[in-house]
C-alpha positions as CSV (number, residue, x, y, z in Angstrom):
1,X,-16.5,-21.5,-6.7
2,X,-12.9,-21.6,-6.1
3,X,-10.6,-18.7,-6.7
4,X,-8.5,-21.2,-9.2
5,X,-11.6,-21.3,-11.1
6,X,-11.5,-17.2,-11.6
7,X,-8.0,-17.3,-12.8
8,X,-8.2,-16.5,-17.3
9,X,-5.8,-18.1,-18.8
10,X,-2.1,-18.0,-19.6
11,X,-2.8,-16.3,-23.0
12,X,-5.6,-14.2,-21.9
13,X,-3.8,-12.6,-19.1
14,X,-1.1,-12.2,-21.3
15,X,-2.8,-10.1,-23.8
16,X,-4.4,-8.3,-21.1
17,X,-0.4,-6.8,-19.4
18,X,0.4,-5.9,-23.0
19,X,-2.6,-3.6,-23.2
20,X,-2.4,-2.2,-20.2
21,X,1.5,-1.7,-20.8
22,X,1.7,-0.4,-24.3
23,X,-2.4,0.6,-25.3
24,X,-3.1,-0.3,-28.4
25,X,0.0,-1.2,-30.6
26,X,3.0,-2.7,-29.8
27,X,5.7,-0.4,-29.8
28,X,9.8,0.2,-29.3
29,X,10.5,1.7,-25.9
30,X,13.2,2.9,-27.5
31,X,12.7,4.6,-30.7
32,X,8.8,4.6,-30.5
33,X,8.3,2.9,-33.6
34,X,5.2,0.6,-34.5
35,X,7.0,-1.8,-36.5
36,X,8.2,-4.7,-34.4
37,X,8.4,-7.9,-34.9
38,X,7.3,-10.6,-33.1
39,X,10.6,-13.4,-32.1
40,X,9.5,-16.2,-30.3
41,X,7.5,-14.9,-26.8
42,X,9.4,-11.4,-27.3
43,X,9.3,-8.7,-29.9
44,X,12.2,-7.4,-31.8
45,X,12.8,-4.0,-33.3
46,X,14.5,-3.8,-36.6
47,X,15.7,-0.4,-36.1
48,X,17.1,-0.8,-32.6
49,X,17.6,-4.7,-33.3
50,X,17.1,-5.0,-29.3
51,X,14.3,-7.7,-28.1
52,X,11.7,-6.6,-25.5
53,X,8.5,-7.9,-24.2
54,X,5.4,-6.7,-22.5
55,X,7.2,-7.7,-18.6
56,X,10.8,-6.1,-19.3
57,X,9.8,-2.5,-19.9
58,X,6.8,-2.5,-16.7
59,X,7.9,-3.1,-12.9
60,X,6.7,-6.6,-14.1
61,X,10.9,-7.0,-15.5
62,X,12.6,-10.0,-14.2
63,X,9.2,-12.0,-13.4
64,X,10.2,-15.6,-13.4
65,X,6.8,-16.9,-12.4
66,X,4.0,-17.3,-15.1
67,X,1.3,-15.0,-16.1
68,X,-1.1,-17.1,-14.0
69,X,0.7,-17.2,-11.0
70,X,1.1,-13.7,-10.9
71,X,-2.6,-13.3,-11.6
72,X,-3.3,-15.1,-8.3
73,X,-0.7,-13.6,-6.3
74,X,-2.8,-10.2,-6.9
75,X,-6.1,-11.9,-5.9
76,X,-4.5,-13.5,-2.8
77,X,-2.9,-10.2,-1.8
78,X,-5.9,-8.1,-2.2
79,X,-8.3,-10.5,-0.4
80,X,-5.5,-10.6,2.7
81,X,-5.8,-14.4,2.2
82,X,-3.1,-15.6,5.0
83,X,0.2,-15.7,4.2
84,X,1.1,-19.5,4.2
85,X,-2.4,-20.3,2.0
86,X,-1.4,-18.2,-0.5
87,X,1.8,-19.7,-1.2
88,X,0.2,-23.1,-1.3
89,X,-2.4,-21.8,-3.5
90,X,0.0,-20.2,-6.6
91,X,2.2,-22.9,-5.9
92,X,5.1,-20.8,-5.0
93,X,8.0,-20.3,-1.9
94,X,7.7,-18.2,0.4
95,X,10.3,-16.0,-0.3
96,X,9.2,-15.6,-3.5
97,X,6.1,-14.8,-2.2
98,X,6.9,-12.3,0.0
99,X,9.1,-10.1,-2.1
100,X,6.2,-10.0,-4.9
101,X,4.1,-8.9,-1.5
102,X,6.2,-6.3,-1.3
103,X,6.5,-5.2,-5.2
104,X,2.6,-4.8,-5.2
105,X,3.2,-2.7,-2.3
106,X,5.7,0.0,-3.5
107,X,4.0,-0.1,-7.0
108,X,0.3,0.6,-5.5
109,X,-0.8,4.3,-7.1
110,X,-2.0,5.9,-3.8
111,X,-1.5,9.3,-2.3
112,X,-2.3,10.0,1.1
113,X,-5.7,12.4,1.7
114,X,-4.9,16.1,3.6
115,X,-7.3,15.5,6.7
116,X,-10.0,18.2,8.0
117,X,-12.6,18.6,10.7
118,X,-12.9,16.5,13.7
119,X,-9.1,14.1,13.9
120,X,-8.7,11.8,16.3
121,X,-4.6,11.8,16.6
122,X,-2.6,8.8,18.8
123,X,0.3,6.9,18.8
124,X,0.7,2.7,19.1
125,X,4.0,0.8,19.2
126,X,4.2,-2.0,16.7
127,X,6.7,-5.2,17.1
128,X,8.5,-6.7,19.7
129,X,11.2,-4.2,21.7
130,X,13.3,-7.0,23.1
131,X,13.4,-8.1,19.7
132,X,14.7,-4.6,18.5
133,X,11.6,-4.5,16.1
134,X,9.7,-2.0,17.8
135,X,8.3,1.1,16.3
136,X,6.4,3.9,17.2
137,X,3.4,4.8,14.5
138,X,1.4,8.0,14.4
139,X,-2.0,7.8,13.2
140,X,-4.8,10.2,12.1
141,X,-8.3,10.1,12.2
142,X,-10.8,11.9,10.0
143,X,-14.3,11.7,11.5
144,X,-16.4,13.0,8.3
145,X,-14.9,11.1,5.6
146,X,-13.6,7.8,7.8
147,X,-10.3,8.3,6.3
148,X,-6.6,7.5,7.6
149,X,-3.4,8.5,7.5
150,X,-0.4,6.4,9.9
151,X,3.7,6.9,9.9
152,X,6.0,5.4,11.3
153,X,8.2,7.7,13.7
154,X,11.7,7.1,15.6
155,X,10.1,8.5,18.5
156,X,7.0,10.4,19.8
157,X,8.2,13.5,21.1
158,X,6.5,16.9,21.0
159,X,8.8,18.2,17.7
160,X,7.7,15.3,15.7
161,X,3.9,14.9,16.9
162,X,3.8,18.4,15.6
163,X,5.4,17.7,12.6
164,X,2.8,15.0,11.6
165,X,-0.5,17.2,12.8
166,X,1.2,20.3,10.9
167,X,1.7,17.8,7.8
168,X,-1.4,15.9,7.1
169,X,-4.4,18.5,9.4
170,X,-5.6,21.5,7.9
171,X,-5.6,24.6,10.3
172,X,-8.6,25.0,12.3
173,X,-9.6,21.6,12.8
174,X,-10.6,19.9,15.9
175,X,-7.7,17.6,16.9
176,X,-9.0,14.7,19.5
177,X,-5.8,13.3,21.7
178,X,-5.6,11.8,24.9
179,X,-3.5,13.5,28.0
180,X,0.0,13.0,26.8
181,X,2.8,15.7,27.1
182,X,3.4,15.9,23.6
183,X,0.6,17.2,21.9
184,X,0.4,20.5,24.7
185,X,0.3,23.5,23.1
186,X,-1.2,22.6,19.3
187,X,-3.9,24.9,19.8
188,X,-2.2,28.3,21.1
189,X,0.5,27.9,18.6
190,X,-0.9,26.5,15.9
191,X,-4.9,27.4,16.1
192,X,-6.2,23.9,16.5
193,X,-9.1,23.0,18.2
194,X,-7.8,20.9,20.8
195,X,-9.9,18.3,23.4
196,X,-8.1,15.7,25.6
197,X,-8.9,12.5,27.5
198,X,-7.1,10.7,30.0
199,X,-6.4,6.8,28.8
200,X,-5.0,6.5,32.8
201,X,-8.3,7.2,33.9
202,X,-10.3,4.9,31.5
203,X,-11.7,7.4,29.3
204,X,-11.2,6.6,25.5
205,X,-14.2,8.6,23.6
206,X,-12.8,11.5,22.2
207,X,-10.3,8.6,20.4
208,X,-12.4,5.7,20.2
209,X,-11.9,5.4,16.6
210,X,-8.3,5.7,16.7
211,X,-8.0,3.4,19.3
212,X,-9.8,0.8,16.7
213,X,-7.4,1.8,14.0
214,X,-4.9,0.1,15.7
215,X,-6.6,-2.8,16.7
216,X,-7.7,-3.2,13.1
217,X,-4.1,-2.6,12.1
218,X,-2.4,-5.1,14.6
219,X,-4.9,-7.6,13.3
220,X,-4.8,-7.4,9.7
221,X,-0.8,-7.2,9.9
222,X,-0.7,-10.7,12.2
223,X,-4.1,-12.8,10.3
224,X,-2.0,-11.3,6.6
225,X,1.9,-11.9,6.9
226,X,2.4,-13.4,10.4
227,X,5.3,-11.3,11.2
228,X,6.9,-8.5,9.9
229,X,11.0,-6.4,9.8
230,X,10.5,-2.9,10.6
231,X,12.4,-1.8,7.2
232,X,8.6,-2.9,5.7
233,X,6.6,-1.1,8.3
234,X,6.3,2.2,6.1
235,X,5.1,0.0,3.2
236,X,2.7,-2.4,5.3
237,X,1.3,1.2,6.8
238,X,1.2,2.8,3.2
239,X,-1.3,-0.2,2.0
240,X,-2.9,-0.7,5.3
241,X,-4.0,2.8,4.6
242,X,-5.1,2.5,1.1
243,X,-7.5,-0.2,1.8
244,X,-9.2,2.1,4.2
245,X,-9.2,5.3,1.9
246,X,-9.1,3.6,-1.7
247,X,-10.6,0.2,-1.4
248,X,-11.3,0.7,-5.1
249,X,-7.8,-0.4,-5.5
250,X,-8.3,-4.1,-4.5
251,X,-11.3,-5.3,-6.2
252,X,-9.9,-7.1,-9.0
253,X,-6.2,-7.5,-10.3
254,X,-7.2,-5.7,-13.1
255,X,-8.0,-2.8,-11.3
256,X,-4.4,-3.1,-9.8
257,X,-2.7,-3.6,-12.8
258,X,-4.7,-0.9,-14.7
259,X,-3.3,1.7,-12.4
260,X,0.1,0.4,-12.1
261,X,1.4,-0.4,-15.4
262,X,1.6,2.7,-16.9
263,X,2.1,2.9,-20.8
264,X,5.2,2.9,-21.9
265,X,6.5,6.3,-23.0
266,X,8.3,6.8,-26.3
267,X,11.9,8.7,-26.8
């Protein structure tokens, strides 16, 4: 079956944002009242005798494709269906279809997990430096859980390596790195665990996992969107993360929107 043919329709999917947007009644976002009136494919409030719609009070605001489209924009971005199909499938540019890439993105409710226990902690450089796009990530590791947390970082010097273990490891976990300079010293002064390998020597076990991370990362970044700027790495890392931590998030547009389009509060 083709994904066109899981697509509701216009109306459906219409119905379905002003649910998820405003529960149960349709009401002003200004003055919270209930009786509105519906003028033409917008409502109008008598009191405030302002129009609004279900897409102009949500992140949704300024949407200039249809319902549809935007339906199958979710789908494509949550299956990481490639780039230049995906745009040929909804029928839109690719401009427009990166910068509603990117609005999924920001608007995706996700909060990073606090890691414990064994962490496997290294660093990778993304992007091309004689391009000037390259940036250093730092990535985490959790062992027990199989959970994830990466950041971009300016550089990877022994202040901000610490920074990140202090941020996102709790105290008395063991922290798995390889030989490098900068992560000497995490367990006298901060009561980590601490075991090493030595990457020049061709040992990679106690950071095998990581090591995958950003080989899975790499690859879901070039198969997805081809290429990237560095001023979307953070994002791009934010929902590269999620779908390891809270694949719940991408099952079904629904589930996205759901989460996303919060109901709108009243004044």
């Amino acid at each position: 079956m083709s994904i066109l043919d899981e697509v509701p329709s216009e109306s459906k999917i219409k119905s379905l944002v002003a649910r998820m947007t405003f529960g149960k009644r349709i009401f002003c976002p200004r003055c919270g009242t209930s009786h509105v009136r519906r003028s033409e494919k917008r409502y109008r409030c008598p009191k405030c005798r302002r129009p609004f719609s279900a897409t102009s009070v949500s992140w949704l605001s300024g949407m200039k494709i249809s319902h549809r489209q935007l339906y199958l924009l979710i789908v494509c971005w949550q299956r990481r269906i490639a780039f230049d199909t995906a745009c040929s499938l909804c029928g839109v540019s690719a401009i427009t279809a990166r910068r509603w890439f990117r609005r999924f993105r920001y608007h995706l409710v996700y909060e990073s997990p606090h890691l414990a226990g064994t962490v496997e902690v290294d660093e990778a450089f993304l992007g091309k430096r004689r391009f000037g796009n390259q940036k250093v990530v730092l990535g985490a590791f959790e062992r027990a859980r199989r959970t994830v947390v990466v950041r971009m970082t300016h550089n990877r010097e022994q202040e901000t390596t610490d920074r990140f273990i202090l941020r996102h490891i709790e105290g008395r976990s063991t922290v798995c790195t390889d030989s490098a300079p900068c992560y000497e010293g995490i367990d006298s002064f901060f009561g980590y665990r601490h075991e090493t390998c030595n990457h020049s020597e061709f040992v990679f076990g106690p950071t095998n996992l990581i090591e995958n991370v950003w080989s899975r990362l790499k690859g879901y970044i070039r198969r997805t969107y081809h290429h990237y700027h560095k001023e979307w790495l953070p994002s791009l890392l934010r929902e590269f993360e999620a779908r390891i931590n809270a694949p719940e998030l991408f099952i079904s547009p629904l589930n996205f929107l759901e989460t996303s389009l919060v109901a709108v509060p009243t004044r």
